[in-house]
C-alpha positions, 0 to 999 in steps of 0.5 A: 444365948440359946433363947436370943433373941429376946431383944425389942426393948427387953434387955433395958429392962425397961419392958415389963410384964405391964408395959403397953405397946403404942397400936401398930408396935409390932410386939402389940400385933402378937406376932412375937410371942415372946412379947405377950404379957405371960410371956414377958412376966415368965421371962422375965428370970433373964433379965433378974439374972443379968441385973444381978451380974451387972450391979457389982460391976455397974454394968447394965442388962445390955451390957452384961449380954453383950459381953456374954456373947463375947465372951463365947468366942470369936465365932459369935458377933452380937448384932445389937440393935438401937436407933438411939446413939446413947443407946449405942453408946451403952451398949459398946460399954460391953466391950470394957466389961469383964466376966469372970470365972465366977459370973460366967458360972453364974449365967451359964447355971442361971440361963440352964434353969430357965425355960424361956416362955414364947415361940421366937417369932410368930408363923408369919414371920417365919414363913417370911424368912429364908428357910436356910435361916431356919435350923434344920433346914436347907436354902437349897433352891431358894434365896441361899446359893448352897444348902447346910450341912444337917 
């Protein structure tokens, strides 16, 4: 998905607008814009769109992006992220789920009208990465061994 990765907790569902963050969380420190509380009430359209795909298939959020990923090609490998193994378990249900016609029409249109609110990440953080991580950007000298195509 073009604003993934919303991710940390937010594809369950289980992360709203009200939700408080434990001090030290990362998405607490405002180094993930995404995760600020305007941010997350405004973002909040992706995971409403996501339910309603699901809930006639009985398929979760999760779920639902996961096969949206897949269904885009061979190209593109999710990398979900848990530390739990029912988590896991949840998210390789995405393997069984099928889109249809109908639902990729459905998230293409519903992803097309929502401006996603919140930088990716915050600027410490992508000061951090590899610069051939970031587009536009070469890793010519750097950590990457040769630069991208612009």
């Amino acid at each position: 998905m073009p604003w993934s990765p919303l991710g940390m907790g937010y594809l369950t569902g289980t992360i709203a607008a009200e939700t408080q963050y434990l001090p030290g969380d990362l998405r607490n420190t405002g180094g993930f814009p995404r995760f600020t509380v305007e941010a997350r009430r405004a973002n909040w359209a992706v995971i409403n769109l996501l339910n309603r795909v699901g809930r006639e298939k009985g398929a979760t959020a999760a779920q639902v992006s996961l096969a949206w990923l897949l269904s885009r090609g061979p190209s593109i490998v999710p990398i979900p992220g848990t530390t739990k193994i029912a988590h896991l378990d949840e998210n390789l249900g995405a393997l069984d789920l099928v889109l249809d016609k109908q639902d990729l029409k459905m998230l293409e249109e519903g992803f097309a009208s929502i401006k996603i609110q919140g930088a990716f990440s915050g600027e410490a953080q992508m000061a951090a990465m590899d610069v051939g991580e970031r587009e536009g950007t070469s890793s010519k000298g750097s950590h990457g061994l040769s630069p991208l195509p612009r």
